[in-house]
C-alpha positions as CSV (number, residue, x, y, z in Angstrom):
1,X,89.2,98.6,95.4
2,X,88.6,95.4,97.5
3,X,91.8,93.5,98.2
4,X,92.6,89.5,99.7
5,X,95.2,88.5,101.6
6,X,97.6,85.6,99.9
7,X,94.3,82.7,102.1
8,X,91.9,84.2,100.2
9,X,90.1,86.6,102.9
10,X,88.7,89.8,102.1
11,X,90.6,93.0,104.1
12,X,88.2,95.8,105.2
13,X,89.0,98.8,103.8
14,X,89.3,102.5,105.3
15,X,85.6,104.2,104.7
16,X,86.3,107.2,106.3
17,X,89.4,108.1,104.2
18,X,87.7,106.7,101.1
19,X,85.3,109.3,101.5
20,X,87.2,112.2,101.9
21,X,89.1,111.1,99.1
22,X,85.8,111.1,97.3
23,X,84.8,114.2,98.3
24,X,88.2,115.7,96.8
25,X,88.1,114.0,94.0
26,X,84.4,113.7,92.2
27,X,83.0,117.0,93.3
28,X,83.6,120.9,91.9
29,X,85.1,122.0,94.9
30,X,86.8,119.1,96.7
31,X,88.9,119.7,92.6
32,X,89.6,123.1,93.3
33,X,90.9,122.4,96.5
34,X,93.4,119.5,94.8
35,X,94.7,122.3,92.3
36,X,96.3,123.4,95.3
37,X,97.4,120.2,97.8
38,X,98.6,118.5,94.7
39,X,101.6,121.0,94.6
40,X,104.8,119.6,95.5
41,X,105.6,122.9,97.5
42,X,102.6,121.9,100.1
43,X,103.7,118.1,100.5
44,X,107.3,119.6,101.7
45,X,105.6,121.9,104.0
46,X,103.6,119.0,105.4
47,X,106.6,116.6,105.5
48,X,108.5,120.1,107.5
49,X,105.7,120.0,110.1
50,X,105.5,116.1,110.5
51,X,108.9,116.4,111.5
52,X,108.5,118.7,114.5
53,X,108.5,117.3,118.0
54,X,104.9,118.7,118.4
55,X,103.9,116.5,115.5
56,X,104.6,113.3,118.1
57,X,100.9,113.7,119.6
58,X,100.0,112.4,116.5
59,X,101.5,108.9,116.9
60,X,99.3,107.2,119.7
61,X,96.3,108.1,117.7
62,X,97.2,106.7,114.4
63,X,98.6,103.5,115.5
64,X,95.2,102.6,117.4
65,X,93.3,104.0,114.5
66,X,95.1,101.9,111.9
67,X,95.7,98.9,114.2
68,X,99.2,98.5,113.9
69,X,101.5,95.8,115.7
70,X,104.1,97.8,117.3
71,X,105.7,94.6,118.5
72,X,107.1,94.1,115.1
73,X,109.0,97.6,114.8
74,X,112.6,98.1,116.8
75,X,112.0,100.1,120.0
76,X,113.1,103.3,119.7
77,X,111.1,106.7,121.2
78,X,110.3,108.9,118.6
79,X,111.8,112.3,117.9
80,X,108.6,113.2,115.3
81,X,106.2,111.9,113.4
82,X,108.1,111.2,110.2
83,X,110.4,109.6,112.4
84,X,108.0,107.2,113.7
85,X,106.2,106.7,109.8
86,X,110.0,105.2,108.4
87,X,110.0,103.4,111.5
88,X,112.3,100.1,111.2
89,X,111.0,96.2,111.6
90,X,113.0,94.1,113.8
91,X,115.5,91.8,112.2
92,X,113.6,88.6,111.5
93,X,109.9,89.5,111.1
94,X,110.4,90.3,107.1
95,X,112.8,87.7,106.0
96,X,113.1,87.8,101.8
97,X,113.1,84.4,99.7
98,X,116.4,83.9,99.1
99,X,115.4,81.1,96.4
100,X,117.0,82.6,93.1
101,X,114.5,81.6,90.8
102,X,111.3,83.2,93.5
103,X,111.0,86.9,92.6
104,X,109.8,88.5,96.3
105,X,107.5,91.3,96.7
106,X,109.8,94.3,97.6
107,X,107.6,95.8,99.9
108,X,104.8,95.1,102.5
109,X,101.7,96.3,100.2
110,X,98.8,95.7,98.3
111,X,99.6,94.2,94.8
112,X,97.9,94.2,91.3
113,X,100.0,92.6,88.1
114,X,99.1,93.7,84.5
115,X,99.6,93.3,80.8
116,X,101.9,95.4,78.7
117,X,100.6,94.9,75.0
118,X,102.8,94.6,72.4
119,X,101.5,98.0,71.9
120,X,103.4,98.5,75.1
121,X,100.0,100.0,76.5
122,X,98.2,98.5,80.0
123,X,95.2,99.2,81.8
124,X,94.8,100.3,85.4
125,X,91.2,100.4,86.6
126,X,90.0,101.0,83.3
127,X,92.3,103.6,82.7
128,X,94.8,103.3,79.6
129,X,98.4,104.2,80.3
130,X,101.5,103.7,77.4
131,X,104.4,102.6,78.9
132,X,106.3,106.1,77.2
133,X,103.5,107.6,79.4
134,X,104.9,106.2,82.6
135,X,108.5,106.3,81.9
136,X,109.0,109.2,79.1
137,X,110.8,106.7,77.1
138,X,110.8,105.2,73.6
139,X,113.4,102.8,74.3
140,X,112.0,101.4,77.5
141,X,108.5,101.2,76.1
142,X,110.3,99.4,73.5
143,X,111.8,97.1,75.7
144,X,109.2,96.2,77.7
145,X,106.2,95.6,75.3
146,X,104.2,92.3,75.9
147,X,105.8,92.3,79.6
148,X,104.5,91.9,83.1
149,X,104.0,95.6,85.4
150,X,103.3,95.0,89.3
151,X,101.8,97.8,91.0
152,X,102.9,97.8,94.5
153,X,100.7,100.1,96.6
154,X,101.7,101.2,100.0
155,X,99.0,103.0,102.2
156,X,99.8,104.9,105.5
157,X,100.0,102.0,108.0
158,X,102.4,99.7,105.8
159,X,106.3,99.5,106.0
160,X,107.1,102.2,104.0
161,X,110.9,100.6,103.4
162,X,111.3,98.8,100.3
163,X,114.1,96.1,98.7
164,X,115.6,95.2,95.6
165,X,114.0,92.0,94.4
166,X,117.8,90.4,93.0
167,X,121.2,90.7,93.1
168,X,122.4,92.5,90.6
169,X,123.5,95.8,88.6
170,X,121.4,99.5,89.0
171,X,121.4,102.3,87.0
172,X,121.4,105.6,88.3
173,X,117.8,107.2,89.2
174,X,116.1,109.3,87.1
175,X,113.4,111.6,88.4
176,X,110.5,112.8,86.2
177,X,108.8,115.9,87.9
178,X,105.0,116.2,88.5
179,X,102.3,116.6,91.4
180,X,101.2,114.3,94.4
181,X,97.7,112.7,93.8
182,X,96.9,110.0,96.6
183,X,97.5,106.6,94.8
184,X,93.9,105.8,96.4
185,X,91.9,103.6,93.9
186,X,89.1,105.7,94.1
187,X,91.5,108.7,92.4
188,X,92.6,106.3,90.0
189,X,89.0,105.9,88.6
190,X,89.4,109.6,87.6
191,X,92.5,110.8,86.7
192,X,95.9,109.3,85.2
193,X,97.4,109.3,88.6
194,X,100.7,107.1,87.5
195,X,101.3,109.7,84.7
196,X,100.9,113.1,86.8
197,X,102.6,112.0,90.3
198,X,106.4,112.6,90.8
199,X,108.5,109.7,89.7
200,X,112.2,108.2,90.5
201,X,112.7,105.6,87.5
202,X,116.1,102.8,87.7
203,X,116.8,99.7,86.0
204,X,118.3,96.8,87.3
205,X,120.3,93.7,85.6
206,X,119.2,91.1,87.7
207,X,120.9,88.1,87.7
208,X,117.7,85.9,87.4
209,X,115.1,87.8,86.2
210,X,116.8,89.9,82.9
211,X,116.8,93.5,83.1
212,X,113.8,95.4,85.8
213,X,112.9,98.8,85.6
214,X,112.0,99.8,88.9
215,X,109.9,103.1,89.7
216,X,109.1,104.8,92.9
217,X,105.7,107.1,92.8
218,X,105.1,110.1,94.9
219,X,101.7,110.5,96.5
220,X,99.7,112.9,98.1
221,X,101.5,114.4,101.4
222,X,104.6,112.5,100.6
223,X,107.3,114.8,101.1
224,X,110.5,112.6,99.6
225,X,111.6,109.4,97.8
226,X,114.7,108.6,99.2
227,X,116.3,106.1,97.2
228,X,120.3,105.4,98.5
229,X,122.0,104.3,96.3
230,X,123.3,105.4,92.6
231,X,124.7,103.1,89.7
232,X,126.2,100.0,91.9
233,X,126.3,96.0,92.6
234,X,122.9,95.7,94.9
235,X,122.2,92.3,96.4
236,X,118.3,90.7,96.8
237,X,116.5,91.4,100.1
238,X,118.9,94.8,100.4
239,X,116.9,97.8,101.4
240,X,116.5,100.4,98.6
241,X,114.8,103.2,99.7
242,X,111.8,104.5,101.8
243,X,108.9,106.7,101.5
244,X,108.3,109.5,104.0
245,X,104.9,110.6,104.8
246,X,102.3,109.1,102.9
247,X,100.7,106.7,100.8
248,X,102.8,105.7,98.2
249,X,103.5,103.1,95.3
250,X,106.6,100.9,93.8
251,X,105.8,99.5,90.3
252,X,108.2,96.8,89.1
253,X,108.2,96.0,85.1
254,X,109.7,92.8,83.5
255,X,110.2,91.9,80.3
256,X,108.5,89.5,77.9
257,X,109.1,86.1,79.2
258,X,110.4,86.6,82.2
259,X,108.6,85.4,84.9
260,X,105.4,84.4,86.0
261,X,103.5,85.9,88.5
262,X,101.6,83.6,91.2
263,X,98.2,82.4,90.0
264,X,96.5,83.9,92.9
265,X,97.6,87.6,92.4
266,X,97.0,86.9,88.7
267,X,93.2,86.1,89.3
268,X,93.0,88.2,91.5
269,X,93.6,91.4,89.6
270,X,91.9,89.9,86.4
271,X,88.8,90.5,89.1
272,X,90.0,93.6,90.0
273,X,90.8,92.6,93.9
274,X,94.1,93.6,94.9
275,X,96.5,91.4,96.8
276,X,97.9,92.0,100.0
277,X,101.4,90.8,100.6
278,X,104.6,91.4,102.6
279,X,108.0,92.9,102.3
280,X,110.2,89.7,100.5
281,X,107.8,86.7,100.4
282,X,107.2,84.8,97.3
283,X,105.0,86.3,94.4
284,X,106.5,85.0,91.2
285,X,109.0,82.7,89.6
286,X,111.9,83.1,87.3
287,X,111.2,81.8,83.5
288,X,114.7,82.3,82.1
């Protein structure tokens, strides 16, 4: 899936990784073989070992590999991989729109907005999901037919800490069991990956954007969602939660009338181009 940063420029993609993900997912074998990484028992085992000392000789090679600016994390020496993957920015280099009628993207990721029907069904890459599908509820489906849903896709070499988007109330968090396909596009074009992956679902009263049901998707080789908080007061730009190993993906849903998302990640993902954006800048405004 091609994605733009918010000027308009194409990002390259990672070919290597897109084909091994190919070669797992659209071939006999490569199938067989996700029967068994899918399985939530192997991503522990693989989050156990990232967390090992040994697993440190790891880090030099990924950060040049993925071209990652260290000067924007807190210097800290490393105890493990995993460790170094829910690294922390520095104070300052992610500041979150405080405007209260802005909505701001609750993680550093690549972004695609979509249509829920009245039907309360969308479409991701050609691929029809209900919203019952995604939650495993009749009354949010309900709820949130003719809304806006954000996909927020996070890949290994983003800041995998994410925010609430508004001050406001939260729910407690309800997780809905399943396996750990990569959130890769490419696996997207073949299987339902957003109604097979392990979920963590919570609403939140916002103050300026109505009620938000906010999600948290496993993904392949992500050992833990690790979401702090239960039902409490939360306050916009305040850190939520954070992925450990992996690629991984936040979806947001609002209700009808709501907001409106920015006119660049809307054409955008009418074109089926993703849009890269960072942890609290502006994507949206409040309608109500």
């Amino acid at each position: 899936m091609k994605c733009r940063d918010r000027k308009g420029n194409f990002i390259p993609g990672n070919d290597s990784q897109d084909k091994v993900i190919r070669a797992l997912y659209e071939n006999g074998i490569g199938r067989g073989l996700l029967k068994l990484l899918t399985q939530p028992f192997v991503s522990k085992l693989g989050g156990a070992a990232l967390s090992t000392r040994t697993s440190t000789l790891a880090i030099k090679s990924f950060i040049e590999n993925n071209n990652i600016d260290m000067s924007e994390y807190e210097d800290k020496k490393f105890k493990s991989y995993n460790e170094f993957f829910i690294r922390r920015i520095k104070e300052g280099k992610r500041p979150f729109d405080m405007n209260p009628n802005h909505l701001g993207a609750p993680a550093d990721s690549k972004l695609t907005a979509y249509e829920i029907s009245d039907d309360a069904i969308f479409s991701i890459k050609d691929t029809k999901y209900s919203f019952y599908q995604l939650t495993r509820s009749k009354k949010l489906a309900e709820a949130f037919k003719g809304g806006q849903l954000m996909v927020f896709r996070l890949s290994v070499d983003d800041y995998h800490r994410y925010s609430y988007v508004d001050n406001g109330v939260k729910s407690r968090n309800v997780t809905i069991d399943g396996v750990f396909h990569t959130v890769n596009p490419i696996a997207g074009d073949i299987l339902p990956i957003y109604k097979e992956n392990q979920r963590e679902i919570s609403l939140l009263k916002s103050e300026n954007f109505g009620t938000i049901m906010m999600m948290e998707v496993g993904a392949l080789m992500v050992g833990k969602i690790v979401n702090y908080h239960g039902p409490c007061q939360v306050s916009r730009g305040q850190e939520k939660g954070r992925f450990e190993f992996g690629g991984s993906t936040v979806i947001l849903a609002f209700r009808k009338g709501s907001v409106k998302i920015d006119d660049d990640i809307l054409e955008n993902s009418k074109l089926g181009i993703e849009t890269k954006v960072r942890l609290g800048e502006k994507i949206g405004i409040s309608l109500r």
